[in-house]
TIFI-514488 format. One line per 3 residues: their letters; for each residue x, y, z of N, C-alpha, C. Coordinates in pm, 1 decimal, decimal comma. Last residue first. Layout:
A> X/Y/Z/X/Y/Z/X/Y/Z ~ ...
This chain:
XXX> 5293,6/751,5/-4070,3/5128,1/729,1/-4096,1/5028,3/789,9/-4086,8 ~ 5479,7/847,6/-3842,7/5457,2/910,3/-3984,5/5341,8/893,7/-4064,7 ~ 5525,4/621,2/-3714,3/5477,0/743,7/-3636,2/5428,1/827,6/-3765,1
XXX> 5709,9/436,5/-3920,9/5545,3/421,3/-3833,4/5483,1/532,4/-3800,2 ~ 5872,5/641,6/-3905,9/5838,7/599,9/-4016,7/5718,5/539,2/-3988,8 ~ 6030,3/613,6/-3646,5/5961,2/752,4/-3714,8/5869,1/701,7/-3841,6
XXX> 6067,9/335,8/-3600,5/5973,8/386,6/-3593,4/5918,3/531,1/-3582,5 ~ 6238,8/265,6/-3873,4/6149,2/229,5/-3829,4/6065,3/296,3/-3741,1 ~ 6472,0/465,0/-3729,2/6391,1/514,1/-3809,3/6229,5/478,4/-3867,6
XXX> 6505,1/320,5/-3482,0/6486,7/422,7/-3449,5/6371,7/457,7/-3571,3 ~ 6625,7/57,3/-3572,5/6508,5/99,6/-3521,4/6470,7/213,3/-3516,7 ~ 6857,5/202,1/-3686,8/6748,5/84,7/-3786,5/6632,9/83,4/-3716,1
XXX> 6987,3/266,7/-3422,4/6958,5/401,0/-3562,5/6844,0/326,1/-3634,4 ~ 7122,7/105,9/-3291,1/6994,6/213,3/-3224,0/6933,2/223,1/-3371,4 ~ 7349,0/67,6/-3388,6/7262,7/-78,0/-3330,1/7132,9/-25,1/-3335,7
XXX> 7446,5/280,4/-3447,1/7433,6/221,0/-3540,7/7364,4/98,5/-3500,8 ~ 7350,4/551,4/-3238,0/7428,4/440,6/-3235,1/7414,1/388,5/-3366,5 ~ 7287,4/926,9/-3189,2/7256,8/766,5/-3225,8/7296,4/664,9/-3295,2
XXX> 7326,4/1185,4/-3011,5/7407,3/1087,7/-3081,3/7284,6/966,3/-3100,3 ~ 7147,4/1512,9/-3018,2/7198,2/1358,1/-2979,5/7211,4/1286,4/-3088,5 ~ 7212,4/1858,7/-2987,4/7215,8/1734,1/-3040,5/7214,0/1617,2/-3002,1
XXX> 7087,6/2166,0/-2795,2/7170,5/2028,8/-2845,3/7161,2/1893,6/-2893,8 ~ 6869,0/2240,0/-2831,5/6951,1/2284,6/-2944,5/7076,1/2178,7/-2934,3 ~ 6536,1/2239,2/-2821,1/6652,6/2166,0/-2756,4/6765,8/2172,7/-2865,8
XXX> 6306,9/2258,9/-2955,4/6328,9/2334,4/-2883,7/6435,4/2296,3/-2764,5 ~ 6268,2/1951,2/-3065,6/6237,2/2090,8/-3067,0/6272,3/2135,1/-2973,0 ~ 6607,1/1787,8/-3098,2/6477,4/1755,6/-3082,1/6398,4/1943,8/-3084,1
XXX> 6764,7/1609,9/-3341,4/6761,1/1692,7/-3271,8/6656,9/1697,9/-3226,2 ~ 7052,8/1350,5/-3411,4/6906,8/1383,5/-3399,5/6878,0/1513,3/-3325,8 ~ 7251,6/1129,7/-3616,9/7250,4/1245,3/-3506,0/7100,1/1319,9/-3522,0
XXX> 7400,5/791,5/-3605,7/7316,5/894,2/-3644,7/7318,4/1019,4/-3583,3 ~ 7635,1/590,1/-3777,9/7571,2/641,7/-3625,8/7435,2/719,6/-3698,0 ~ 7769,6/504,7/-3999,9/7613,5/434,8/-3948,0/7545,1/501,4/-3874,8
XXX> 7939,5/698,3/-4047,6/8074,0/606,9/-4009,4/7873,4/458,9/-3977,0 ~ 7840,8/931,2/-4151,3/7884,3/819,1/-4265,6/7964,9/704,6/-4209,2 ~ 7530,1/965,7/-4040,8/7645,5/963,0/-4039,8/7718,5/913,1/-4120,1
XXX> 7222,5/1071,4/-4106,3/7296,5/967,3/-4083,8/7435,1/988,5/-4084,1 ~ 6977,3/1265,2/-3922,4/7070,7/1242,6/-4008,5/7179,2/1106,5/-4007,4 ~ 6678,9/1400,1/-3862,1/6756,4/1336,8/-3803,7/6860,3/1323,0/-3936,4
XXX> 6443,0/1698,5/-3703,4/6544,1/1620,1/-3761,6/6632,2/1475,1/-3752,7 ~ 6334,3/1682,5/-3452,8/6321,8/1809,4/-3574,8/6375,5/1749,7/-3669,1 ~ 6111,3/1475,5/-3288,3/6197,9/1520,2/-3336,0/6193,2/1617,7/-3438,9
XXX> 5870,7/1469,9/-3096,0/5943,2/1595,1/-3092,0/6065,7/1578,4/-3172,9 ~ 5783,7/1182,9/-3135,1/5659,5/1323,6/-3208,1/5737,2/1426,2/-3193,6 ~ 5952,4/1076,9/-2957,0/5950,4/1035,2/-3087,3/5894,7/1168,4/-3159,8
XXX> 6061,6/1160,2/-2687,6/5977,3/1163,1/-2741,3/5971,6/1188,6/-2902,3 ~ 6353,9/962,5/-2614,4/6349,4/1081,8/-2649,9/6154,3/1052,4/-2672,7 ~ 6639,8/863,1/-2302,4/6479,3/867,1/-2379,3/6418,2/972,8/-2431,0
XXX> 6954,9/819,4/-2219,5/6853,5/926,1/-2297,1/6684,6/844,5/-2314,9 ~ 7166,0/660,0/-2158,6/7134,7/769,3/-2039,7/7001,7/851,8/-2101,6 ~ 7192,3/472,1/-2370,4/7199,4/429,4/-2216,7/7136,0/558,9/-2159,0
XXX> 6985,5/606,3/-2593,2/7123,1/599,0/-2561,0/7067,4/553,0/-2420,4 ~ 6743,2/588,7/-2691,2/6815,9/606,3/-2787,7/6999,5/591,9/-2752,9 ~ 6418,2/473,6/-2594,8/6585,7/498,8/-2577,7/6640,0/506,9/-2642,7
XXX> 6140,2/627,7/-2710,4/6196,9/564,0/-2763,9/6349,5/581,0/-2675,3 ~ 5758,1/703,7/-2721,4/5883,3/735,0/-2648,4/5988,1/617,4/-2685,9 ~ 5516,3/628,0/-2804,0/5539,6/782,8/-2853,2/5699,2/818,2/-2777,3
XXX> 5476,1/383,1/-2817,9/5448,2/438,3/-2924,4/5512,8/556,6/-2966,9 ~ 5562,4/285,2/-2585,8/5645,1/271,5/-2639,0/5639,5/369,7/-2791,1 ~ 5473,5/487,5/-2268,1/5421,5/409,9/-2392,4/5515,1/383,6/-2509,9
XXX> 5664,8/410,0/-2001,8/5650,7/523,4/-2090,2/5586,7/437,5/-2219,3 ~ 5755,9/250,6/-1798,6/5586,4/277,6/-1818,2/5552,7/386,7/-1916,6 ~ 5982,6/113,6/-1841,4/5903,5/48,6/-1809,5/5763,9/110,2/-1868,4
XXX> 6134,5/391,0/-1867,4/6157,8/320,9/-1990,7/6038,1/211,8/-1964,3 ~ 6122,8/485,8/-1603,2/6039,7/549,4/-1673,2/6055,9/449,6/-1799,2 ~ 6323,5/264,8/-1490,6/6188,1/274,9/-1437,2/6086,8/344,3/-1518,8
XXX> 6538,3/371,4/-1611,0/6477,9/172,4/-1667,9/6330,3/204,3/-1619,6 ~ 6614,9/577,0/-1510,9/6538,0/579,3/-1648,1/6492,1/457,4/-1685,9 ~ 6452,9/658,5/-1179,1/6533,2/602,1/-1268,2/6471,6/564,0/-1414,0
XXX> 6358,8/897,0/-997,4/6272,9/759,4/-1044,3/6395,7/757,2/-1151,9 ~ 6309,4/1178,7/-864,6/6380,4/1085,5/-846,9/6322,3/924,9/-852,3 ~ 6326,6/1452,3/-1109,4/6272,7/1361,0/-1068,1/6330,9/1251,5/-1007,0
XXX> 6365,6/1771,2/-1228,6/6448,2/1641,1/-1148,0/6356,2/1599,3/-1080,3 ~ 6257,4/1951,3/-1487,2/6250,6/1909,1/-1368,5/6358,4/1752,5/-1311,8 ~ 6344,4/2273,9/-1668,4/6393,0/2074,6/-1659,6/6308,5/2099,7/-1490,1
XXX> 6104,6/2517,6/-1703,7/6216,3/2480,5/-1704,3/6267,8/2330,4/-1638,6 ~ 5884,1/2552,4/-1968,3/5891,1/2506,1/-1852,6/6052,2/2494,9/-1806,6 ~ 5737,0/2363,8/-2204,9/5746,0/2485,4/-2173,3/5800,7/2502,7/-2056,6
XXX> 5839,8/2129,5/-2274,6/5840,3/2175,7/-2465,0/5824,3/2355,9/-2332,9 ~ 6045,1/1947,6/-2035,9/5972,0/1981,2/-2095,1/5944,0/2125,7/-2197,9 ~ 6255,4/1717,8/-1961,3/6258,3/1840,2/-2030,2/6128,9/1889,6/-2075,9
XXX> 6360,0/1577,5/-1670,9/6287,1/1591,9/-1739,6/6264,7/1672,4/-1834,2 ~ 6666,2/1344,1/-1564,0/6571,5/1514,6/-1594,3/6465,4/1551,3/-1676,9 ~ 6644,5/1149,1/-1253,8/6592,0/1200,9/-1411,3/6588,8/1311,5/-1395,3
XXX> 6784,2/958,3/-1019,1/6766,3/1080,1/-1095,3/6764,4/1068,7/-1194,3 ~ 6971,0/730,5/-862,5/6820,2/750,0/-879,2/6725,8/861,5/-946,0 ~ 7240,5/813,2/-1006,9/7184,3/769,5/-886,7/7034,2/706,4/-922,0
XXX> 7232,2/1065,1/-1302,3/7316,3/993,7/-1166,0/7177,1/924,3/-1061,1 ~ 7035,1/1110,2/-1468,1/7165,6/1237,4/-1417,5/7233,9/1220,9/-1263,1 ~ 6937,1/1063,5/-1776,1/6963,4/1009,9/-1645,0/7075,0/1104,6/-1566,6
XXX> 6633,3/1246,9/-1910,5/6785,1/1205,5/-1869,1/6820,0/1159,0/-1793,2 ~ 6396,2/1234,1/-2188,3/6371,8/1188,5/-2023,5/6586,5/1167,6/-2009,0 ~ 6190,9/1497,3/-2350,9/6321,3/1429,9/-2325,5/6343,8/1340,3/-2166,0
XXX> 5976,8/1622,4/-2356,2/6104,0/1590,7/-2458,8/6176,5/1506,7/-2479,0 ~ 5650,8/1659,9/-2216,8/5773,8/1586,4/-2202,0/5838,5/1536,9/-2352,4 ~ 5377,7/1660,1/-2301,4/5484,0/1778,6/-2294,6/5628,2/1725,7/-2268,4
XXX> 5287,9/1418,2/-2342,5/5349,2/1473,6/-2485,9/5427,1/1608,1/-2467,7 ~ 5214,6/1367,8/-2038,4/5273,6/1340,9/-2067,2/5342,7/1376,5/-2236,6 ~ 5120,2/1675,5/-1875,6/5042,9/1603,8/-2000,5/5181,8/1488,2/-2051,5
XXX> 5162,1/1724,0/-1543,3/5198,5/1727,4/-1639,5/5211,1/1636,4/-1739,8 ~ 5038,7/1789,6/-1211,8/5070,5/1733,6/-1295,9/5076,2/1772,2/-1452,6 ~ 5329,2/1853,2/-941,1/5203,8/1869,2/-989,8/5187,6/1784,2/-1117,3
XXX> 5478,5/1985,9/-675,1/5401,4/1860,0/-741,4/5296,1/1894,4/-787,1 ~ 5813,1/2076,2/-591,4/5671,0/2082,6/-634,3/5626,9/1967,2/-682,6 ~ 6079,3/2084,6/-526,3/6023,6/2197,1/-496,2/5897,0/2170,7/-498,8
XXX> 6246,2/1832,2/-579,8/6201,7/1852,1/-412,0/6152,5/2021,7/-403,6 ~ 5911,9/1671,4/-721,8/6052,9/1734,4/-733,9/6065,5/1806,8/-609,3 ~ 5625,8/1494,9/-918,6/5729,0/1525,8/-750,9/5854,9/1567,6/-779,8
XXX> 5405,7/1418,5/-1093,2/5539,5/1468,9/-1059,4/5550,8/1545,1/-978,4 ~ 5173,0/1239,6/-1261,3/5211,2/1304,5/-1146,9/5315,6/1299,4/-1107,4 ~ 5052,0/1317,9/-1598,0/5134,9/1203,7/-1488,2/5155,7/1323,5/-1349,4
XXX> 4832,7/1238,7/-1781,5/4855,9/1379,3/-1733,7/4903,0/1245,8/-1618,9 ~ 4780,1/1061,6/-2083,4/4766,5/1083,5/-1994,2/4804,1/1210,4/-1920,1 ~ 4814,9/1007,9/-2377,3/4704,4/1127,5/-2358,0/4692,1/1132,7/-2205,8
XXX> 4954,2/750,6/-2474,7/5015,8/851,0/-2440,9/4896,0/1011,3/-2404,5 ~ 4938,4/589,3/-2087,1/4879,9/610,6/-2229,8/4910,1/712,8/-2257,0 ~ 5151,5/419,8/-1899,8/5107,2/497,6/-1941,5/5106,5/525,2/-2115,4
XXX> 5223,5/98,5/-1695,8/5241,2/200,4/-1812,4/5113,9/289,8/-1882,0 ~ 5314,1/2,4/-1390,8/5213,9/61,4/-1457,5/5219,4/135,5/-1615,1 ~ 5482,7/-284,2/-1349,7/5464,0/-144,8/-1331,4/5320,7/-94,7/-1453,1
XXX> 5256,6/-539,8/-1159,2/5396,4/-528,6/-1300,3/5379,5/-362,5/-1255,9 ~ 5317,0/-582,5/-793,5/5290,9/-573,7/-969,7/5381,4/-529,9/-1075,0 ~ 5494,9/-592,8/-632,7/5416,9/-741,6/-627,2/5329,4/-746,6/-754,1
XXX> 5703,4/-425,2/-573,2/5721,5/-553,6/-632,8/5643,4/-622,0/-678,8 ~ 5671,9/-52,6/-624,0/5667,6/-154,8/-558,2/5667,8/-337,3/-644,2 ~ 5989,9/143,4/-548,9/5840,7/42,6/-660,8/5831,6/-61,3/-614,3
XXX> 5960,7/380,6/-300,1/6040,4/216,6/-343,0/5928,9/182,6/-428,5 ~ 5974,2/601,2/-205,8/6017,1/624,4/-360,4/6012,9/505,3/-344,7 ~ 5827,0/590,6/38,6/5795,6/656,9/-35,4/5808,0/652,9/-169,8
XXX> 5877,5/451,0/271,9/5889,6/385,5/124,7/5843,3/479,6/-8,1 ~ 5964,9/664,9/461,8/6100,5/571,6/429,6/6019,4/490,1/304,2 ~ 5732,1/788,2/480,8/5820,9/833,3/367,8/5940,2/781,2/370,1
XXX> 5423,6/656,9/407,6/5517,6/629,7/457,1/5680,0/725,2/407,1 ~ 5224,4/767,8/186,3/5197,5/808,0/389,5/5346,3/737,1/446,0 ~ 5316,4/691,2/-33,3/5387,6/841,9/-23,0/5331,1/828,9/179,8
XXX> 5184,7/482,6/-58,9/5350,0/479,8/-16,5/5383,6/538,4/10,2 ~ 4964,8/539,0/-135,4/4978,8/484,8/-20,8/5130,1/484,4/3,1 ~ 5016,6/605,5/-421,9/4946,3/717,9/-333,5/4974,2/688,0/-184,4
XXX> 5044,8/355,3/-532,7/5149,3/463,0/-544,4/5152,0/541,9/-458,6 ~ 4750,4/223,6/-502,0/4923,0/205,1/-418,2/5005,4/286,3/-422,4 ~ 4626,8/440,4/-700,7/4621,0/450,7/-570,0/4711,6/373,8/-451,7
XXX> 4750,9/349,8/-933,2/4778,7/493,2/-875,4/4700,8/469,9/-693,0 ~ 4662,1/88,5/-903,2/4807,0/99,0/-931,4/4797,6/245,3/-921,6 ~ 4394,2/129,1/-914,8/4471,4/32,4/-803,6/4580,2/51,8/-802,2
XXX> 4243,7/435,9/-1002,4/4280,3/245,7/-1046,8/4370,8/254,6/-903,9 ~ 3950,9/657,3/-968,4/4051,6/585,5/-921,0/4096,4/450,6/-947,3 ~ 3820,2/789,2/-1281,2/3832,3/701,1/-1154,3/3952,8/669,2/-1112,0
XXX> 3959,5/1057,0/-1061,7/3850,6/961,9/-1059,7/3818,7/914,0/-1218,4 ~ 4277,8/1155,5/-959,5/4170,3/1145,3/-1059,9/4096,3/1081,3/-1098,4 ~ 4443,7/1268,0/-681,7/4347,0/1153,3/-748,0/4246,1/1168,3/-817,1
XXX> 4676,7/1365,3/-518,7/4593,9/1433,5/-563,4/4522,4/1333,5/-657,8 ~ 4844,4/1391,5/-177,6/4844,7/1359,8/-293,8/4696,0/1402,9/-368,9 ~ 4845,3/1533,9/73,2/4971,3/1454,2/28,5/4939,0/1379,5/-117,2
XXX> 4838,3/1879,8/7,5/4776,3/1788,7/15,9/4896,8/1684,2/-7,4 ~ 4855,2/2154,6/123,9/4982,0/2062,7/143,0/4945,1/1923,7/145,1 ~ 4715,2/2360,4/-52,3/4681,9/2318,9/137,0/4773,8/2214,2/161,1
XXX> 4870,7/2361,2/-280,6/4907,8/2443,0/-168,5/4871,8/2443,7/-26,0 ~ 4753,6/2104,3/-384,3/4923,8/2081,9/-306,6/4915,4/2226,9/-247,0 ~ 4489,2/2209,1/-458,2/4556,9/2103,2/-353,9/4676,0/2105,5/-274,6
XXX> 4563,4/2399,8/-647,3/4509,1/2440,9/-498,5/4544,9/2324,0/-376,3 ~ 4670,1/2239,4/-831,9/4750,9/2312,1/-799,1/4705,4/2342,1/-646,1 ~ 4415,1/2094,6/-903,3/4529,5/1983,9/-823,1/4610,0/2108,0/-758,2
XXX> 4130,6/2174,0/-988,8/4215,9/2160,9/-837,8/4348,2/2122,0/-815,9 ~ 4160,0/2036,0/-1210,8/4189,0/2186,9/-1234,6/4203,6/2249,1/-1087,4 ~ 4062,5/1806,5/-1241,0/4242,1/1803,1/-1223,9/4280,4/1970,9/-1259,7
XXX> 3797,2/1592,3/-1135,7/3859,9/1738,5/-1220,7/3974,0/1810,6/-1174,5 ~ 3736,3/1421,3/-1012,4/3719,8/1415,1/-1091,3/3757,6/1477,7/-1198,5 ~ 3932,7/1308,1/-704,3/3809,5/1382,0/-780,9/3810,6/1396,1/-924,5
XXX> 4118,5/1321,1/-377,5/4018,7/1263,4/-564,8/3913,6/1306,4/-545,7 ~ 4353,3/1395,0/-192,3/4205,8/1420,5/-241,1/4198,7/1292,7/-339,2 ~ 4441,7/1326,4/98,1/4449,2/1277,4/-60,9/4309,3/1276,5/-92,7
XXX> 4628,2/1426,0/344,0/4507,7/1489,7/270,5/4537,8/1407,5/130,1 ~ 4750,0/1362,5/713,3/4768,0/1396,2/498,3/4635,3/1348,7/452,4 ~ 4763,9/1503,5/985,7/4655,9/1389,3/917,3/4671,9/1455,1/774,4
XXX> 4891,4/1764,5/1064,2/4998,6/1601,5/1119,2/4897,7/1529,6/1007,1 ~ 4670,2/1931,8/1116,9/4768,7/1945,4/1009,4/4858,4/1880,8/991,4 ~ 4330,9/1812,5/1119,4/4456,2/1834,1/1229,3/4609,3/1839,1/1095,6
XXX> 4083,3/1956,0/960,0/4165,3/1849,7/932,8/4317,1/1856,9/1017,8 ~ 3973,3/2203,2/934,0/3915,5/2105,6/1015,6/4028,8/1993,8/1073,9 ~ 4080,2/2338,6/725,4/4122,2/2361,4/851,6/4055,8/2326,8/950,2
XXX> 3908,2/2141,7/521,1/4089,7/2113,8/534,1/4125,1/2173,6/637,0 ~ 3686,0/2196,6/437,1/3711,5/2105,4/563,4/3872,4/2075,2/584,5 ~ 3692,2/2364,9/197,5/3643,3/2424,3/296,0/3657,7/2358,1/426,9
XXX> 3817,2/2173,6/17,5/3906,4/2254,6/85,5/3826,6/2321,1/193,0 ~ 3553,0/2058,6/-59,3/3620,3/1972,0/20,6/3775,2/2021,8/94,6 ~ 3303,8/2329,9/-20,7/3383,2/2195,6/-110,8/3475,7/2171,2/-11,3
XXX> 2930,5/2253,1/63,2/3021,8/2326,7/60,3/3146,5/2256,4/-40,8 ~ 2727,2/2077,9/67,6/2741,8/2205,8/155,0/2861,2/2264,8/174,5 ~ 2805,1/1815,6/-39,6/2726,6/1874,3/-4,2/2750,9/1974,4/90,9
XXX> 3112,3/1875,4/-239,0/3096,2/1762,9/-97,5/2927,0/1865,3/-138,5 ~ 3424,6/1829,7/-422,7/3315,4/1842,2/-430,5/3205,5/1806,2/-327,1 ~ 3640,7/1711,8/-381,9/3683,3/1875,7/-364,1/3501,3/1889,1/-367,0
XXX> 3709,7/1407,1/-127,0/3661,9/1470,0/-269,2/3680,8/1638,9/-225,0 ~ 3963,0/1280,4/52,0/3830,3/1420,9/74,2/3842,6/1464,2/-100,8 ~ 4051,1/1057,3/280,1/4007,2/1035,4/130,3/3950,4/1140,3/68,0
XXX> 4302,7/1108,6/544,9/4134,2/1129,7/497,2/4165,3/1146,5/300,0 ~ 4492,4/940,6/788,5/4456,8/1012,7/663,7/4311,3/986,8/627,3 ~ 4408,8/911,5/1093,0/4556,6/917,7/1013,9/4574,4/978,3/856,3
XXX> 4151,1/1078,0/1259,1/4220,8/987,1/1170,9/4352,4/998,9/1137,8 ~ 3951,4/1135,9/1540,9/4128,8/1154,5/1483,5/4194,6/1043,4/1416,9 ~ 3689,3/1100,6/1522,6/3773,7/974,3/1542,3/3908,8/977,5/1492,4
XXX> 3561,6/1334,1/1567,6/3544,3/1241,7/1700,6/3650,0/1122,6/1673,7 ~ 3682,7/1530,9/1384,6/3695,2/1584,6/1539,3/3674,6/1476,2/1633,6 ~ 3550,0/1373,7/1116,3/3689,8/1417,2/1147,2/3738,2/1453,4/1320,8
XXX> 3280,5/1442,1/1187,2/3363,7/1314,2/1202,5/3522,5/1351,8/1236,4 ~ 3277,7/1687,9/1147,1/3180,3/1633,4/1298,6/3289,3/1502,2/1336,9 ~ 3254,1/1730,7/913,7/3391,2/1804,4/1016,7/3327,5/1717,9/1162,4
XXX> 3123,1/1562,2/769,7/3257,3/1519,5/763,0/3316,3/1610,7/885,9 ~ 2902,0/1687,5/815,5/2896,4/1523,9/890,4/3046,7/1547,7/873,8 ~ 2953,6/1954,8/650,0/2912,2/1893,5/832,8/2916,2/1765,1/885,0
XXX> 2983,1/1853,9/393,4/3075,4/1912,5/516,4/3029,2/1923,4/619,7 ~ 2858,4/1471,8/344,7/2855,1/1609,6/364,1/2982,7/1723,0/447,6 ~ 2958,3/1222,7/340,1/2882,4/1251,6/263,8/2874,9/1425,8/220,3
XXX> 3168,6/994,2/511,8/3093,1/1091,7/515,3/3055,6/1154,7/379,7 ~ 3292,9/740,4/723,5/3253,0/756,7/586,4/3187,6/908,0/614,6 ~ 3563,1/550,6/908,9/3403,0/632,5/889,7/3424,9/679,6/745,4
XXX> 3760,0/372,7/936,0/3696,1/416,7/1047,1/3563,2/465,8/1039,0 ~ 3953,8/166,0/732,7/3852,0/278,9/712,6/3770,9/246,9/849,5 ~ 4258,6/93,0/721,1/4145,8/90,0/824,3/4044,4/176,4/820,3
XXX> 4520,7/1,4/592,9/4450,1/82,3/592,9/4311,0/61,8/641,6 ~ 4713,9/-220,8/557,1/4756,3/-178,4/638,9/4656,4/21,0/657,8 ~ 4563,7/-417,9/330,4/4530,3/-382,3/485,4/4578,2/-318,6/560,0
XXX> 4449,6/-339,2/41,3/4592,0/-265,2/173,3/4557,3/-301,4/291,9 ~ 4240,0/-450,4/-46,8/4349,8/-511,4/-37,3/4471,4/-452,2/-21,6 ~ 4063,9/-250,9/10,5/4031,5/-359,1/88,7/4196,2/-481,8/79,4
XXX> 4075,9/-47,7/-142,2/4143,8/-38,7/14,2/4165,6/-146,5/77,8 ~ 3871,1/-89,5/-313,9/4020,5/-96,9/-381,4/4120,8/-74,3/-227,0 ~ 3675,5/-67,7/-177,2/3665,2/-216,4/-234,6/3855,4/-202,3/-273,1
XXX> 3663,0/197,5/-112,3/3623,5/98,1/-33,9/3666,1/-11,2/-61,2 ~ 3589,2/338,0/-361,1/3731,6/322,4/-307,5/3802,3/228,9/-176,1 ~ 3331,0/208,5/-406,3/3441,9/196,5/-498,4/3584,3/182,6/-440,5
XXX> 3175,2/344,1/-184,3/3221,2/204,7/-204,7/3312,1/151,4/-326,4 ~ 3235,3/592,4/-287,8/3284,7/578,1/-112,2/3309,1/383,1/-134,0 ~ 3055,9/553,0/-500,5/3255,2/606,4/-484,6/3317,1/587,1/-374,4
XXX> 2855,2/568,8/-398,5/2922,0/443,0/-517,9/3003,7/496,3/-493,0 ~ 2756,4/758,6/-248,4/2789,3/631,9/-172,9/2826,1/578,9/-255,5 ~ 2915,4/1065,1/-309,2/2832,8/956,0/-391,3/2839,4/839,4/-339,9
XXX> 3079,4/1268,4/-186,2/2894,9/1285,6/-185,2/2811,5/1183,7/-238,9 ~ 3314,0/1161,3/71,7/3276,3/1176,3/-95,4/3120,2/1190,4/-70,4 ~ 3573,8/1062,3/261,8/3464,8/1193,9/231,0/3428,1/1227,9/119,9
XXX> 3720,2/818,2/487,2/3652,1/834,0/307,9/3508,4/926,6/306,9 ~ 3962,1/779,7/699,1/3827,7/832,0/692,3/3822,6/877,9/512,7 ~ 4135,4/547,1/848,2/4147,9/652,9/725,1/3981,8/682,5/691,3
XXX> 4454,0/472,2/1018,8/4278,6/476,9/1045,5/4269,2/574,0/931,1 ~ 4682,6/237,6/973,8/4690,0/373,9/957,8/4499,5/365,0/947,9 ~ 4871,5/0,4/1086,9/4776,5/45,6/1028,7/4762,2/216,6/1078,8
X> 5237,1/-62,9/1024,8/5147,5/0,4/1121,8/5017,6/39,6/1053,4
């Protein structure tokens, strides 16, 4: 079903930027464009969109100031440039939150969430996306969304089904529902490593490691007091690449 989608930014290059990356969803229909908070609330009221594109930054005002413009059924995906909004975002109940520039592969991601029978499905027709390790990822849990520096992340668990736990260095675990082959896909290999069917560890957080006398190994990570096992198939790599990382 196309969905009518109004694009509210102050820089006609960005309006046409995001313009050009829409162009191959067709199931998205840009209706109007706007520049300012007055043109945008003017618009918004004559061509009841399905979702709106709304920078935080606008002429005459910012881009939460047009959110109780915005009929509360029509999801909100901001972008912008500065990720010190995002929290404010999700409390006006934005459906997602976009860091300029905008790529193609976060912004499909973004489009799935308007559907919520595909909400969680990866999609097929690209490779997955992998992440650098200095990025800031976006996480969904069924309490919150927000985002978080990927090096804060410890530990990635599998904890049945379609479920991860996430551990992060401050914070208490989050549950995520994305599978660990799926995070094993886009986690940079540099700084993240499987170590067991159900585990992925962040390499830079180990405290220790030791060898066993039967090959295995056993590892700890900061601020995680329990231990993990590592295999004797695992272990030769493993150290390899502490030993890289170590450079």
């Amino acid at each position: 079903m196309t969905k009518k989608a109004l694009i509210i930014d102050d820089e006609p290059f960005v309006r046409e930027d995001l313009r050009q990356l829409l162009f191959n969803h067709p199931e998205i229909e840009i209706i109007g464009e706007a520049g300012s908070i007055e043109e945008a609330g003017r618009l918004v009221k004559q061509v009841q969109p399905d979702v709106v594109f709304l920078d935080v930054q606008l002429r005459g005002g910012s881009g939460f100031d047009l959110v109780p413009e915005i009929p509360p059924a029509c999801p909100i995906i901001f972008f912008t440039a500065y990720d010190q909004y995002a929290v404010r975002a999700f409390e006006v109940n934005a459906l997602d939150y976009l860091l300029k520039p905008v790529t193609a592969d976060r912004l499909a991601a973004s489009l799935l969430k308007l559907d919520p029978t595909e909400m969680y499905r990866e999609a097929d027709a690209s490779p997955a996306t992998i992440y650098k390790t200095d990025d800031q990822i976006f996480i969904q849990t069924a309490e919150e969304q927000r985002f978080i520096p990927l090096k804060d992340i410890l530990t990635v668990t599998a904890v049945g089904g379609n479920y991860t736990e996430l551990v992060q260095r401050a914070g208490p675990p989050l549950i995520v529902r994305r599978t660990l082959k799926q995070w094993e896909e886009r986690l940079p290999s540099q700084l993240f490593f499987r170590i067991h069917r159900s585990v992925i560890i962040n390499l830079d957080q180990i405290r220790d490691l030791k060898t066993e006398k039967n090959g295995s190994g056993t590892l700890h990570i900061f601020k995680i007091d329990q231990p993990f096992e590592v295999s004797r198939r695992i272990l030769p790599r493993l150290k390899e690449l502490i030993f890289r990382n170590s450079k």
